[in-house]
C-alpha angles and dihedrals in degrees: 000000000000097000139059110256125211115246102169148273126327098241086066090076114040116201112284086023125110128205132205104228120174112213128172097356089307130115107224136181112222117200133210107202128158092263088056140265120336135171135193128166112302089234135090111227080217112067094338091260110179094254097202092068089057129094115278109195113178110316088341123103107188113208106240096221114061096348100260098170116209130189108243106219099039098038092233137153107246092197095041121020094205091066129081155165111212108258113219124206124252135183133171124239111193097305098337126101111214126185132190102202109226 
């Protein structure tokens, strides 16, 4: 996908939340840190588990199945470099959140 897509409004996703989106076909996990809004693939390269329900501390998202933590804003693996989820841009505009899947 070559353009931004509109998810939704900020106020859907508080600092320290998560939120499941599907864009594009493509179930994806968007993420509100202190450093701003981020998004990567929902699920974990390990089992599949839904990575938005799990725990997101600081720019950590920890995989709710078997606790796979992943950066937020890389996609990678914190426990295993070489593994990853793809990571998807994402930019506000005003009060909108808008993602350009990768």
């Amino acid at each position: 996908m070559d353009s931004f897509v509109d998810i939704g409004n900020i106020a859907e996703v508080p600092v320290g939340r998560t939120k499941a989106y599907v864009v594009g076909g493509r179930s994806i996990a968007l993420y509100h840190t202190a450093r701003g809004f981020f998004a990567t693939d929902n699920t974990c390269p390990h089992r599949g588990g839904p990575l938005a329900e799990g725990d997101l501390i600081g720019d950590e998202i920890t995989c709710p199945w078997h606790l796979w933590g992943f950066d937020v804003a890389s996609g990678v693996c914190t426990g295993n470099a070489e593994v990853s989820v793809a990571a998807h841009e994402v930019r506000v505009e005003g009060e909108r959140i808008m993602v350009r899947l990768s």
